[in-house]
C-alpha positions as CSV (number, residue, x, y, z in Angstrom):
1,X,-19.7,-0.2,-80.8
2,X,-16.4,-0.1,-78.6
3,X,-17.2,-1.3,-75.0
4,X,-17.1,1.4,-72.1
5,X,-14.6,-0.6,-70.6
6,X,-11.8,-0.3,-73.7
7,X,-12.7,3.2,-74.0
8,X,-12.3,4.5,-70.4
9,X,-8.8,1.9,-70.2
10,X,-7.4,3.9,-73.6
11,X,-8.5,7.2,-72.0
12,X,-6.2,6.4,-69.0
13,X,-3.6,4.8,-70.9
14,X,-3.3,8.5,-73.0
15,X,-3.3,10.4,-70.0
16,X,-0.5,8.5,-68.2
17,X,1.3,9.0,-71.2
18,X,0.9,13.0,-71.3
19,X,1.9,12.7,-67.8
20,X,5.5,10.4,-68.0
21,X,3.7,7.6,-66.2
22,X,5.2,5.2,-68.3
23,X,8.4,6.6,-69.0
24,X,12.0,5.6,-67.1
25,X,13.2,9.0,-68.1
26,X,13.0,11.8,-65.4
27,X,11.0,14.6,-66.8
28,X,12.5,17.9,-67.2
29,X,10.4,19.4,-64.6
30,X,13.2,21.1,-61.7
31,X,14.1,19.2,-58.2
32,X,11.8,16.9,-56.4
33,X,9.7,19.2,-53.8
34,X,10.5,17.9,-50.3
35,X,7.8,16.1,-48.7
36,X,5.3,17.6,-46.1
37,X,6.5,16.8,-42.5
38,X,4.0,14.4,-40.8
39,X,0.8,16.3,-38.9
40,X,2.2,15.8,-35.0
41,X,0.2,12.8,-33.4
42,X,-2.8,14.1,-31.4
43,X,-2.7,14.8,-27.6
44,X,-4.5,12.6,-25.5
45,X,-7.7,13.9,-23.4
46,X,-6.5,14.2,-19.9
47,X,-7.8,11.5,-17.7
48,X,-10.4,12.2,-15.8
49,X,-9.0,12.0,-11.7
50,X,-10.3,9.4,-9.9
51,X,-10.7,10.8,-6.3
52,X,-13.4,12.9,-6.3
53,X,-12.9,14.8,-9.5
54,X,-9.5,16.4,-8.3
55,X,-6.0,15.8,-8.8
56,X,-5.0,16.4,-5.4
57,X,-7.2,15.1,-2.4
58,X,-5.7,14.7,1.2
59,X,-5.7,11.9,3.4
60,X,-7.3,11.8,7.3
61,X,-7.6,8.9,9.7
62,X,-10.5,8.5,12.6
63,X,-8.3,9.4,16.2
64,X,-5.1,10.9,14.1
65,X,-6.0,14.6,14.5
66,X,-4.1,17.1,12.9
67,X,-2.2,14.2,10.9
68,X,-2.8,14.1,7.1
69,X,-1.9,13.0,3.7
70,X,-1.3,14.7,0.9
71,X,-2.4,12.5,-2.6
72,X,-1.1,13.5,-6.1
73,X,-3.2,11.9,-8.2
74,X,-1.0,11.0,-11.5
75,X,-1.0,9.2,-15.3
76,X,-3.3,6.1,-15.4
77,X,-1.5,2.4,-16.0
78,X,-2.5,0.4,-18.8
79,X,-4.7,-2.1,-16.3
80,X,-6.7,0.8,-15.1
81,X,-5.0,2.2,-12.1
82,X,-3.8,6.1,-11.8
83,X,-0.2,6.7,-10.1
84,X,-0.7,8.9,-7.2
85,X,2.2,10.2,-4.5
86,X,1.5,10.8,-1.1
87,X,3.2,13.1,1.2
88,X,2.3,12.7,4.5
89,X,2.2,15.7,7.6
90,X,1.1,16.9,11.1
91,X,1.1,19.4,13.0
92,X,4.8,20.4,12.8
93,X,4.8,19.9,8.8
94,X,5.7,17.5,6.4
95,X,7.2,14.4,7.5
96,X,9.8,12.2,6.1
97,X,8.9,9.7,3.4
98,X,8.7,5.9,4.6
99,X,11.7,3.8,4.0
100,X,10.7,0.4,4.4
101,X,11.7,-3.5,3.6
102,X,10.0,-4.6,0.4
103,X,9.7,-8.1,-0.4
104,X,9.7,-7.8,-4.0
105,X,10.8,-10.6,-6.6
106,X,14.1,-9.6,-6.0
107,X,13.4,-10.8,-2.0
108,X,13.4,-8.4,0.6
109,X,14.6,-4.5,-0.5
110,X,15.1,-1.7,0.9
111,X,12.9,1.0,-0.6
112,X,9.6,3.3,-0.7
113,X,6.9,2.3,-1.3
114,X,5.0,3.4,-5.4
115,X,0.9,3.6,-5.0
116,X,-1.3,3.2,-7.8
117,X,-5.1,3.4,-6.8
118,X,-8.4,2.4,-8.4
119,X,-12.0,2.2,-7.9
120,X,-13.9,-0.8,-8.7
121,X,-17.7,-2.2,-8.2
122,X,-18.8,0.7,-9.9
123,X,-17.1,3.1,-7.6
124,X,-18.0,1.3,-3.7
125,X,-14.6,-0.2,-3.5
126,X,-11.3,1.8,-3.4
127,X,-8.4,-0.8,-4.1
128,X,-4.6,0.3,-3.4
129,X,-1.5,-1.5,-5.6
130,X,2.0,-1.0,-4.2
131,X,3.9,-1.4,-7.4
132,X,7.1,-1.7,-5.9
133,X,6.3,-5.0,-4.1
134,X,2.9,-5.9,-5.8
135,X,0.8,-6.2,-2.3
136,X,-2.9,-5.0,-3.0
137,X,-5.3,-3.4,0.1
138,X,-9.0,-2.6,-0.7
139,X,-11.9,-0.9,1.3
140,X,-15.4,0.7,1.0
141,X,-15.1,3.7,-0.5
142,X,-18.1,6.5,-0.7
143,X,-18.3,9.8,-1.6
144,X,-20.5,12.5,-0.5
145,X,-21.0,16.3,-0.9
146,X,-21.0,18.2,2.0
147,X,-21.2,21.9,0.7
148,X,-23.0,23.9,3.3
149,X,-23.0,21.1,6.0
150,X,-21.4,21.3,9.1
151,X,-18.2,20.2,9.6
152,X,-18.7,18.0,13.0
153,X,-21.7,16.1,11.5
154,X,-18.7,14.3,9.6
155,X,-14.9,14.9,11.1
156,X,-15.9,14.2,14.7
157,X,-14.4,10.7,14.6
158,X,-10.7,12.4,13.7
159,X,-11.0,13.9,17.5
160,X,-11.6,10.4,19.3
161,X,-9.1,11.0,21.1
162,X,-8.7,14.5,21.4
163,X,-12.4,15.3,22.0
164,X,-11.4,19.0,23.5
165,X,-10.3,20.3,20.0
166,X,-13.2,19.2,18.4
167,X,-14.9,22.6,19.7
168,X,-12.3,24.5,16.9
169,X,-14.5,23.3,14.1
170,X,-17.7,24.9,16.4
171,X,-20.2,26.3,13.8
172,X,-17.8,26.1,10.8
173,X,-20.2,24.8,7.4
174,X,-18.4,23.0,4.6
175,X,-18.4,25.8,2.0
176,X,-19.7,25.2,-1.8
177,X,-17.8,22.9,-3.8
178,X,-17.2,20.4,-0.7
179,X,-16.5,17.0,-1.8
180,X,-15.2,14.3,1.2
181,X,-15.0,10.4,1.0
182,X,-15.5,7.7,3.8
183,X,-13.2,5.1,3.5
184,X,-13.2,1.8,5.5
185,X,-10.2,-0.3,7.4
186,X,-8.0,-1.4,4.3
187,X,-8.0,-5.3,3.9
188,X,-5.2,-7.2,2.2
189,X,-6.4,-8.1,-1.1
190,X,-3.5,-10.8,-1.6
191,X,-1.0,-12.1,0.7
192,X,1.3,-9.9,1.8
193,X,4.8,-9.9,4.2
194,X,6.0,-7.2,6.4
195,X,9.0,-6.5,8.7
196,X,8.9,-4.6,11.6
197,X,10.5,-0.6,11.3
198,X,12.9,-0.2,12.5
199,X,14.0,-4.0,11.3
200,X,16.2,-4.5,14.3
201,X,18.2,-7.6,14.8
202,X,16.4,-9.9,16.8
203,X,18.1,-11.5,19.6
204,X,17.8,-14.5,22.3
205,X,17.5,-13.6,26.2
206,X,21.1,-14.9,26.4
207,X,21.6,-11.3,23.5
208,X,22.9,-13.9,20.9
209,X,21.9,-12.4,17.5
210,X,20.9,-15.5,15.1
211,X,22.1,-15.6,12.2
212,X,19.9,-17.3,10.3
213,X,15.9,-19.0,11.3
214,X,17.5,-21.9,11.1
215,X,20.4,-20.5,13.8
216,X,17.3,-19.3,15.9
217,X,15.3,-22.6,15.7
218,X,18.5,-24.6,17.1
219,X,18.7,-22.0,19.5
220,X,15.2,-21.2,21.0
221,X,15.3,-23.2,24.0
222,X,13.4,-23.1,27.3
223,X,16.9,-22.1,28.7
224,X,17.5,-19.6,26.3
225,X,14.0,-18.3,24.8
226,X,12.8,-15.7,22.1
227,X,11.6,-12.8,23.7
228,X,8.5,-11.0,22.7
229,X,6.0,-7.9,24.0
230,X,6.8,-4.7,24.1
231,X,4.2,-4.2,27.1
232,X,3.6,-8.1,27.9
233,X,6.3,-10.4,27.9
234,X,6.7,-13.7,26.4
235,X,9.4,-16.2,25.7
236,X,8.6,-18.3,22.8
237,X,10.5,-21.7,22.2
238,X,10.7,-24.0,19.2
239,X,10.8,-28.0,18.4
240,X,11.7,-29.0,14.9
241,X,14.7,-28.2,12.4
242,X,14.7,-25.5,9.7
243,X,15.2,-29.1,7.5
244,X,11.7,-30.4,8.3
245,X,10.1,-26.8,7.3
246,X,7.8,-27.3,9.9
247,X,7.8,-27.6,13.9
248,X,5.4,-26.3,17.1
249,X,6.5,-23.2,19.3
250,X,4.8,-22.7,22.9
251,X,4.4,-19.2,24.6
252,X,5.3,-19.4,28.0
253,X,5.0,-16.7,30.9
254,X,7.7,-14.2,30.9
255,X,9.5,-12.0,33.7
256,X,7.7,-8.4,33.4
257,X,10.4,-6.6,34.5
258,X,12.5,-6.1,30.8
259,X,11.1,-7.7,27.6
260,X,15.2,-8.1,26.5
261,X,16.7,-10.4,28.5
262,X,13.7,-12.5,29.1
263,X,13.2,-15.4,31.8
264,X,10.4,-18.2,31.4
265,X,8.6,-17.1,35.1
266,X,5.3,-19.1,34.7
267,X,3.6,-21.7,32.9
268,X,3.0,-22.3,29.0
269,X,0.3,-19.7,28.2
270,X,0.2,-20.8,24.6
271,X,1.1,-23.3,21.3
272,X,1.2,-23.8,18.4
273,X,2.6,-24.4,15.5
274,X,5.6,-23.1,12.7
275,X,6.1,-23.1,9.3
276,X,8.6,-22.4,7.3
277,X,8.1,-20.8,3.6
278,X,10.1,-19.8,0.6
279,X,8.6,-16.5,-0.8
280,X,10.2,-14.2,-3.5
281,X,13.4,-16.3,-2.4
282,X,13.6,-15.3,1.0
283,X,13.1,-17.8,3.9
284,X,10.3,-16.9,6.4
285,X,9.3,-18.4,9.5
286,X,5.2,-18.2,10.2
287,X,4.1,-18.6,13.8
288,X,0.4,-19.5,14.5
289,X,-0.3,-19.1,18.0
290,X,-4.1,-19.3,18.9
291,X,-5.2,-17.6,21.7
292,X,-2.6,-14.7,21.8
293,X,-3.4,-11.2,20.5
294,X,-1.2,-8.1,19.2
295,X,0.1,-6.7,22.2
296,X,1.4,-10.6,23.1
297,X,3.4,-11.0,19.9
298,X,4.6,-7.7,19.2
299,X,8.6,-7.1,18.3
300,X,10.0,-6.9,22.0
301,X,12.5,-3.7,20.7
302,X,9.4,-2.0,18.8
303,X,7.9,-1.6,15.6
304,X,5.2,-2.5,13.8
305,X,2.3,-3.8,15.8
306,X,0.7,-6.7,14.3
307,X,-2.6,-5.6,12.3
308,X,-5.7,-7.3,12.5
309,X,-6.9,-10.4,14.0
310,X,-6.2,-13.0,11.4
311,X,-2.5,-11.7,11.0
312,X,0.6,-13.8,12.3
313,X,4.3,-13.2,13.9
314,X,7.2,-13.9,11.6
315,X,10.9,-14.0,11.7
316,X,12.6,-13.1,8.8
317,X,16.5,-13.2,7.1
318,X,17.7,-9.7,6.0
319,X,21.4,-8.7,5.7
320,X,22.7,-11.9,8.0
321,X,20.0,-10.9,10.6
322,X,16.7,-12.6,11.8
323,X,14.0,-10.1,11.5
324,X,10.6,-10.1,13.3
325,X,7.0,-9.0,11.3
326,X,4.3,-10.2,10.0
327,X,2.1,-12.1,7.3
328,X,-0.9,-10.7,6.4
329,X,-4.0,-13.6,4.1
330,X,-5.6,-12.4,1.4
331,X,-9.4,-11.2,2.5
332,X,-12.1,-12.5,0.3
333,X,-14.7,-10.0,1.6
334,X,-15.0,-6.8,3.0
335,X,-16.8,-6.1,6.3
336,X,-20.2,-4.6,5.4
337,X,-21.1,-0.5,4.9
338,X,-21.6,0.1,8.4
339,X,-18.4,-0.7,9.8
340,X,-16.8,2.6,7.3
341,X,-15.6,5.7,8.1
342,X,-12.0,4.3,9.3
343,X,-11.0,7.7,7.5
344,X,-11.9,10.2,5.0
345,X,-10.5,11.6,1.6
346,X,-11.2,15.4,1.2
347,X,-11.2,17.6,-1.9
348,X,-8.9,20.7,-1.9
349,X,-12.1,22.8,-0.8
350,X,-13.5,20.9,2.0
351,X,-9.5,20.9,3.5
352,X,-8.2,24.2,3.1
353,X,-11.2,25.2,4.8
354,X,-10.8,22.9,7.6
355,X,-7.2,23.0,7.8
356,X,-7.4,26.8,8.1
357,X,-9.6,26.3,11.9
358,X,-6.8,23.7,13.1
359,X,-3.2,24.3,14.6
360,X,-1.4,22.9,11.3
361,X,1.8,24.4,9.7
């Protein structure tokens, strides 16, 4: 008896013969048919938003009334952020984007800013990238939905300080479909750098314009001081070379009546102590002062104000000029629930209808 094996092989072997499987010659059988085009690859399920199940939310901050921001929600990144744009406006419409000073890797550029956004610890936190100069912000984040409740129960803090026109949101109830967010103070999730805005030239009392920090450490004498305080003056002066990379700098009463010149009028009020650091390539002076608060140390020719209690003053070179701003430290840990509602994120339904009782273009 043949095997199975033999007989099935010789079966095949008969059957690729019939068909020219085993034959160089090409068969007389017309042109090769093309082949099929390739089935198109298949679309990807849009990505759920990640601001309270919309695409577009807007932006409102505790004492800013009538101000808001406008958030596209975009494509998600491959490390689980979503893109998002942000437009912000008052009452008079939309506003200007923000051209700022970047420190990227490149050192400091001058550029807008790219947000990328995120919520983590199963949805409490809300964390913030900038991709254009990696510096990360986080807060609380909570959502809540407010259809048929009324309005003032939540908004009342964006009328702090315009508690007159909280009476246009009298009797108006969040309709169906109400979505809003309380958000907490953002905290610096890494360190992060900052110049003031405008990023004026900084400048002695004698109106020297330094060159360099190293120009402005040489320079900063009691008889020639660095003037700070937009509202209180001070004149700061420095001991130590750029060289060393480290030094003090004492605060001393200032004459109130201009904060550029300044004249040393009073005792020291302050010291401490200056270091200098090479981030991204670019050469920054840090000031830690203990003792003196934002209004001390702001820019003397405006800007930014210094933000939060554990930031601190420094100068920086950009474009052959010594710039003044700030370095903000990483925070480890939030402050807890109770301090929220900084600002709010609202869902296209709970603003239109608000926006509709407010004077906004």
């Amino acid at each position: 008896m043949k095997s199975r094996t033999c007989t099935i092989a010789a079966a095949c072997t008969m059957l690729v013969a019939a068909c020219g499987g085993n034959d160089n010659r090409q068969a007389d059988a017309g042109p090769d048919l093309p082949l099929p085009a390739p089935a198109p690859a298949p679309t990807p399920a849009p990505t759920a938003p990640v601001l309270l199940g919309s695409e577009t939310v807007y932006r409102i901050s505790a004492g800013d009334a009538y101000e808001f921001s406008t958030l596209q929600q975009g494509q998600p990144t491959s490390d689980g952020y979503t893109a998002f744009s942000e437009t912000s406006a008052d009452e008079n419409g939309v506003r200007p984007p923000l051209v700022d000073y970047l420190l990227t890797k490149a050192g400091w550029v001058l550029g807008e800013g790219a947000g990328e956004i995120r919520l983590d610890d199963n949805g409490a936190t809300m964390t913030v990238r900038n991709s254009a100069d990696g510096r990360v912000d986080w807060s609380r984040y909570r959502e809540v939905d407010v259809s048929g409740k009324p309005v003032k129960n939540y908004l009342s803090d964006y009328f702090t300080y315009r508690p007159k026109d909280l009476a246009l949101l009298d009797n108006a109830i969040f309709p169906t479909g109400s979505k809003l967010a309380y958000t907490s103070d953002s905290k610096p999730k890494n360190d992060q750098y900052d110049v003031a805005n405008p990023a004026s030239a900084y400048q002695l009392s004698s109106t020297i314009l330094p060159a360099s920090i190293a120009d402005l450490l040489e320079r900063a004498t009691t008889a020639d001081p660095v003037c700070v305080g937009l509202q209180q003056h001070l004149a700061l002066t420095f001991t130590g070379f750029a060289a060393k990379g480290a030094g003090t700098v004492t605060a001393y009463e200032a004459d109130e009546k201009t904060s550029i010149p300044c004249a040393i009028t009073g005792p020291a009020r302050a010291s401490g102590s200056w270091q200098l650091r090479s981030v991204n390539g670019a050469n920054i002076l840090v000031l830690n002062i203990p003792g003196l608060d934002d209004s001390d140390l702001e820019p003397a020719s405006g800007g930014y104000n210094i933000i939060g209690a554990d930031a601190l003053t420094t100068f920086n070179e950009i474009g052959g000029k010594v710039v003044q701003g700030y370095f903000l430290p990483a925070v480890t840990t939030l402050p807890p629930d109770s301090e929220m509602r900084a600002g709010y994120l609202l869902n296209p339904t709970a603003w239109n209808y608000v926006k509709a009782r407010l004077p906004i273009k």
